[in-house]
Structure formats: C-alpha cells, structure tokens
C-alpha positions as CSV (number, residue, x, y, z in Angstrom):
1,X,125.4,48.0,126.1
2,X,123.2,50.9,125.5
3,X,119.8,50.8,123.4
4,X,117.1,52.6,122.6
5,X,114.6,50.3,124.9
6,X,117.5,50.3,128.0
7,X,117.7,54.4,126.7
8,X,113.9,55.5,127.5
9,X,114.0,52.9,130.3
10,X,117.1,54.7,132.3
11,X,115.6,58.6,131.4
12,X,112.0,57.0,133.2
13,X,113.3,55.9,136.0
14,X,116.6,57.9,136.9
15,X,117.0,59.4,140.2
16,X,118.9,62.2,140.6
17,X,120.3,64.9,142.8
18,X,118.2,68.1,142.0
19,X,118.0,71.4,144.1
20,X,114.5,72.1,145.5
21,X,111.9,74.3,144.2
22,X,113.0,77.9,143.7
23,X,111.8,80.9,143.1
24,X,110.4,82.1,139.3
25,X,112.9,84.9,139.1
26,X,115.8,82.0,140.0
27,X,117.2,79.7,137.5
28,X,118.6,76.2,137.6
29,X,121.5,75.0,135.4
30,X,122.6,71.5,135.0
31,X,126.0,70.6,134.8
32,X,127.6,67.0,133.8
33,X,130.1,65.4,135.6
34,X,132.6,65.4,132.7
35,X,135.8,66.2,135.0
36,X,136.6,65.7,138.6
37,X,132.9,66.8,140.3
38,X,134.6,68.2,143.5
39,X,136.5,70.1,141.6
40,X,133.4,71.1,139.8
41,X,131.1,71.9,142.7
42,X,133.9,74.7,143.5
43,X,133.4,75.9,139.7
44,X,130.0,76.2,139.8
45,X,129.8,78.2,142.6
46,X,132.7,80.7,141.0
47,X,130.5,80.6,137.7
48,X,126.5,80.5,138.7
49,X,127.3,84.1,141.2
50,X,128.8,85.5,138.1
51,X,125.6,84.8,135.7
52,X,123.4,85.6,139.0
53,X,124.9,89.2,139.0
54,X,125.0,89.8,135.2
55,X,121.4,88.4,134.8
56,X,120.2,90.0,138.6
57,X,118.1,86.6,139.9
58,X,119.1,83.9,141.5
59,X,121.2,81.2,139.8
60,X,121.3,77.9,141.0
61,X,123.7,74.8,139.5
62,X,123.9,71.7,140.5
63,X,125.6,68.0,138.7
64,X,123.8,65.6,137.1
65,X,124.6,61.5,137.6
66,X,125.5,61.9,133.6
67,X,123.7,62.9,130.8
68,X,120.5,61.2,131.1
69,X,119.8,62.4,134.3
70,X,120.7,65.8,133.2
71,X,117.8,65.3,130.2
72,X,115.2,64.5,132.9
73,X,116.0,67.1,134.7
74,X,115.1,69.6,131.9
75,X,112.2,67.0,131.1
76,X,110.8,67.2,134.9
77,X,111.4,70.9,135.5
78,X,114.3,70.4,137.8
79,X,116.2,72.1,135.5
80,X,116.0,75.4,132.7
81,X,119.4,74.7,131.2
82,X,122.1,72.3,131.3
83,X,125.8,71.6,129.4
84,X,125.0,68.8,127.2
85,X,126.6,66.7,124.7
86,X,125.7,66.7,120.8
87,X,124.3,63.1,121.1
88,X,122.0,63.7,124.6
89,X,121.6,67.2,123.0
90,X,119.7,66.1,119.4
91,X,117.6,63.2,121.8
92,X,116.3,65.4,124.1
93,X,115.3,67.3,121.5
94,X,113.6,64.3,120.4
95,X,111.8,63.9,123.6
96,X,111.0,66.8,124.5
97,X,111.7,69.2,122.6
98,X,114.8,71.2,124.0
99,X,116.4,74.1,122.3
100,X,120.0,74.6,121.5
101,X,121.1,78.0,122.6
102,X,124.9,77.9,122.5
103,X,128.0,76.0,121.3
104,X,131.5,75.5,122.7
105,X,134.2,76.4,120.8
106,X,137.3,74.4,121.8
107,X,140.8,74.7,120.7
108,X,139.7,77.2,118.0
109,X,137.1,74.9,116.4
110,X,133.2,74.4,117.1
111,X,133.7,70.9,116.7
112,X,136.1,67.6,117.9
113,X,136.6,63.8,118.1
114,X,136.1,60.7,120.1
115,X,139.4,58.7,120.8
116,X,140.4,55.4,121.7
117,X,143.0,55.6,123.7
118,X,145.5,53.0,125.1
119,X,148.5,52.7,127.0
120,X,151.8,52.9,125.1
121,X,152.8,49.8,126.8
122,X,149.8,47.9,126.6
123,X,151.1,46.0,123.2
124,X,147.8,46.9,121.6
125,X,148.5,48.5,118.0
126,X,144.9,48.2,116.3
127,X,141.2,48.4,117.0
128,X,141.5,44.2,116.9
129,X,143.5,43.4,119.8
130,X,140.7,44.9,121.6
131,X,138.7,42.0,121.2
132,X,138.5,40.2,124.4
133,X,139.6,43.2,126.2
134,X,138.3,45.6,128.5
135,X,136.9,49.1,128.0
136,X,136.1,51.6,130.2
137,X,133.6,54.7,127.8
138,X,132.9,57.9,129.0
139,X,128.8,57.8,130.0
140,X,126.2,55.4,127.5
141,X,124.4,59.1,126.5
142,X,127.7,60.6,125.3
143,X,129.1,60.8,121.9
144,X,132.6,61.3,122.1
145,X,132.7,58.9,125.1
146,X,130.8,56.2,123.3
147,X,128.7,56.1,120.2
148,X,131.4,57.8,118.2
149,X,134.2,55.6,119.6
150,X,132.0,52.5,119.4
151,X,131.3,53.2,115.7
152,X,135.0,52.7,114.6
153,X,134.7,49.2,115.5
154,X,131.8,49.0,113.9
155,X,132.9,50.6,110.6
156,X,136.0,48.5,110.8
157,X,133.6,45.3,110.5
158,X,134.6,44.6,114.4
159,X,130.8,43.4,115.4
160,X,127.4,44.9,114.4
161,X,125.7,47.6,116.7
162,X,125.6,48.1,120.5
163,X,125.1,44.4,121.3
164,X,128.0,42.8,119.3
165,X,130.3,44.7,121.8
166,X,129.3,42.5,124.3
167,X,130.8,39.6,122.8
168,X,134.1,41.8,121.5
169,X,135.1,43.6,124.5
170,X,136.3,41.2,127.8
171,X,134.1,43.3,129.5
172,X,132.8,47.2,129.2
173,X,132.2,49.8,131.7
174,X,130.4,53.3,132.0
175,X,133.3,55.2,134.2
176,X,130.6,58.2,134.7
177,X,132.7,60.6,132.6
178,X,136.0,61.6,130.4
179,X,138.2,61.9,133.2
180,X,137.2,58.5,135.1
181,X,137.3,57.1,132.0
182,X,141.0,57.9,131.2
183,X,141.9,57.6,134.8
184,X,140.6,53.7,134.4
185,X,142.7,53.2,131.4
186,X,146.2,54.9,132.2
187,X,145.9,53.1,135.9
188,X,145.8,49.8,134.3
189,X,142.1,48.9,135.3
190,X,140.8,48.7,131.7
191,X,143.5,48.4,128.4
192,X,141.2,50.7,126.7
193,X,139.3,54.4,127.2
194,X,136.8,55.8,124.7
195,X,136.6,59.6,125.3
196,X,137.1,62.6,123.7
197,X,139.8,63.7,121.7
198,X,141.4,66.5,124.5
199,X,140.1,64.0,127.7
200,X,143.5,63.3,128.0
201,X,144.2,66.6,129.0
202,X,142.7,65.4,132.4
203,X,145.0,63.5,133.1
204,X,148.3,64.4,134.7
205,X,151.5,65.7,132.4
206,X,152.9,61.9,133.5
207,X,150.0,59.8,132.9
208,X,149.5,61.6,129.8
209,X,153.1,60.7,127.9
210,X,151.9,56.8,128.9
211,X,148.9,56.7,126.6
212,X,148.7,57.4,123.1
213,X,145.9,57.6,120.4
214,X,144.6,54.3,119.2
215,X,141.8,55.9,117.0
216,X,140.0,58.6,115.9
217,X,136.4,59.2,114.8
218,X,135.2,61.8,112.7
219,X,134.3,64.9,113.8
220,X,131.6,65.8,115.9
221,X,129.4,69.2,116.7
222,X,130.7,70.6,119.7
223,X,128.6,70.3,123.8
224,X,126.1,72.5,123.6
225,X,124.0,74.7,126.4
226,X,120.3,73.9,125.7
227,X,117.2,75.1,127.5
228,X,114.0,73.2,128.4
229,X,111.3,74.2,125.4
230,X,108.9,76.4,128.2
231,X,111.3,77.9,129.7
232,X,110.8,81.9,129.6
233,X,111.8,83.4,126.0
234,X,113.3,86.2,128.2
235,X,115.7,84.2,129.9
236,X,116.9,82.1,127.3
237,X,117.5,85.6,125.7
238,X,119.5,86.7,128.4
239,X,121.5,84.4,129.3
240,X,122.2,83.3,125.9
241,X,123.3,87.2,125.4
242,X,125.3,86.3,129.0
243,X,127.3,83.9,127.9
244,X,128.5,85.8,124.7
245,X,130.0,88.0,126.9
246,X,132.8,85.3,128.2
247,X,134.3,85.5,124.8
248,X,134.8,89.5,125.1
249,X,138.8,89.9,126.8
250,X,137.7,91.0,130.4
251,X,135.7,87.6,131.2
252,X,137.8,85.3,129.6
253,X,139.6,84.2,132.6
254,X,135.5,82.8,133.9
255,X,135.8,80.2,131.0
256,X,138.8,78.1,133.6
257,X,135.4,77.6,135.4
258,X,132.9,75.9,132.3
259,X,134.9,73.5,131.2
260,X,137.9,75.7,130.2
261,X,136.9,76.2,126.5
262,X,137.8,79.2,124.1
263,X,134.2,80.8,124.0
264,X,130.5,80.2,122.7
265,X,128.6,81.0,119.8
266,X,125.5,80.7,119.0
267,X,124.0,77.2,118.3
268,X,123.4,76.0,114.8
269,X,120.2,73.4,114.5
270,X,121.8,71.9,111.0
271,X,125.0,71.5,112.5
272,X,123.8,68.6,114.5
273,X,122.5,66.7,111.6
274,X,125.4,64.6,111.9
275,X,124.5,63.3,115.4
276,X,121.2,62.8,114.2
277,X,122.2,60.4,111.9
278,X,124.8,58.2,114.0
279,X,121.7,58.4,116.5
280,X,119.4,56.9,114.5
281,X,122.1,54.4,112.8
282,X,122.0,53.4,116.3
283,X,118.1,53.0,117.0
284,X,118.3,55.7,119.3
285,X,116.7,58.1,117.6
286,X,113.4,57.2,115.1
C-alpha cells in the first residue's frame, strides 16, 4: 500500500511515455488514463486540434501511466498542463509548486465521492466482510479511487493507515484507473472496487444493474486542470480563458471528448483544503 516514502520513490523514478521536445509556441497537455485509453487517444486528438485552433500554436496531448507519472511530467518539463485529481493536484503543489487553473463541474456540482462498490450478488453487506477480500482501487495517487475510499475503513475502526490494509484486504490491486477498476470488480476478479462515485457509469447498462453502492465517502473537490509553476503567464491565461468557452452552448458537444463533464470554472485554492488534510492524515503531505 501507498506511503509517503514508496510516494517520492515512484515520482523519482517513473518512466513514462512523453512526446519529444516541441516547439516554444506548442504546448503539451497530460491526460490520465481514467477511462478506456484507446478510446482516449481518439479524444485527444478531437480535443487538442480544437484548443490548437482557438489558442493558434501547436497542441500536443499525450496519457500518462497514472497520476504520478503525469506530476513528473509537469515536474520534468514534459508537460505544461495536465487533468489531475484533487489529491495528486494539492501534492504536486507540494513539490513543485503547480497552479490550479480550472475545475470540473460534474453532474451540476464542483465536487463528488469515492465509492466502494460491490456486486449485488457478492453476499457482502458492510465494509467488514471485506476483510480477507480482494480489492481492486483506481491508481495509489488518486483520491476517489483510493485514499477517500481507503479512509472509510479507517474511520470505521477497520485497521489503521495505509499499511493495516495489507493485513484486511485478501489482497489489493492498482487497476490503473476508474474504469479497470470497476471492470475487475463487476467481472468477478476482485469482490470489491474503490472508485469514484459516477465510475460506474463506465461500465456497461448490464454490468451496471449487477453492482451496487457499498459506501460512500465524503465529498471531495472536483479534478482539476493545473499548470507547471514556469509555464508562460500568457498561456495559462489563455487557455484557461479557452476552456471557459466549452461551457458557452456552441462548444458543449467538445466536453463528450474531456471526460464528458458539464463545464469548468475557475479553480478555487481554499477549496482543496480538504484534500490537504486527508493528505497529510495520511503522511503524504507534511
């Protein structure tokens, strides 16, 4: 299980997939593999020509392993901006000092949960007959795909941090995102899936009336699109103005292609105090 040591020890020595060198009029957005990433290479191309026309240089995206790698990239240059999570979000800020610029707004709200969710025939009815289980989270730098899940055992006096999972849980896995996640648990390869509270949504309209919620956590500040702290005041401006413009009628439809959420608004700092918190609850953060 994930902490802080294993943390700075996977962002050190993480390779990843990055796009070569481009041009200073050309920017490079990372994107995390929350969905299907086939399906999201084909997005990415619809979305990064779009911003590349309204913005007039070169855009370039490209997806990440999973959160961590997507915080080196900003950290090692190989990336200006990426989609984030709040949780990878407030420690990269930590580390190296990366700005929010926007926030999802999903199913009308700026914020949402982290679910444990279960089959309906799987005989499990609380977070207890998990114990000696198996798990399948989301990614170990996620928050609605595992600390926020995690910490409902926790707060239900289940074990103590990261490591008592390891003696609860059978065994636990890192699927790589929400949808791998679910697809482990509805398919019978884990009993359990900690993701966020719409991953099921990934699933198909079949899978989806076999699983029900187990649990839900409280709520938590909504992904975020953050920039790498030197990256050109300029740009940030302008893409940041960019984006806005999805949630205006005429671009709406572009949104399918990020994610599919309702819009973006502008990122608040204090909203993420929350994550800070959990994070350093968690001896992620110091």
């Amino acid at each position: 299980m994930l902490n802080r040591r294993n943390l700075l020890a996977g962002l050190a020595a993480l390779a990843l997939s990055a796009p070569a060198a481009l041009a200073q009029d050309a920017l490079k957005i990372a994107f995390i593999p929350q969905e299907n990433p086939e399906k999201l290479l084909g997005d990415i191309d619809v979305i990064t020509a779009w911003m590349g026309e309204q913005m007039g240089l070169s855009v370039q995206g490209f997806i990440t392993f999973d959160h961590a790698a997507a915080v080196e990239a900003l950290r090692n240059g190989d990336a200006d901006i990426s989609f984030m999570g709040a949780l990878p979000f407030v420690l990269a800020e930590a580390q190296i000092g990366a700005e929010p610029l926007l926030s999802e707004v999903y199913k009308g709200a700026p914020s949402y949960a982290g679910r444990i969710f279960v089959r309906r025939d799987s005989g499990i009815e609380t977070l207890a007959d998990l114990q000696g289980r198996d798990i399948a989270f989301a990614d170990p730098v996620s928050e609605s795909g595992y600390l926020y899940p995690l910490d409902l055992f926790v707060e239900q006096g289940l074990f103590t941090g990261t490591d008592g999972a390891a003696d609860f849980f059978g065994n636990s896995f890192f699927a790589g995102g929400y949808q791998q996640a679910m697809q482990a648990m509805a398919n019978g390869l884990v009993d359990a899936a900690g993701a966020s509270q719409y991953a099921d949504l990934l699933l198909s309209p079949e899978q989806q009336a076999e699983i029900r919620v187990l649990a839900e956590s409280v709520q938590i500040p909504s992904h975020a699109i953050i920039a790498r702290p030197d990256l050109d005041a300029g740009i940030k401006a302008q893409f940041t103005e960019v984006m806005l413009t999805l949630n205006e009628a005429e671009n709406n439809h572009l949104l399918a292609y990020l994610y599919g959420p309702d819009g973006y608004v502008r990122a608040d700092l204090a909203a993420y105090d929350g994550v800070r918190d959990m994070a350093t609850k968690y001896g992620l953060l110091e």
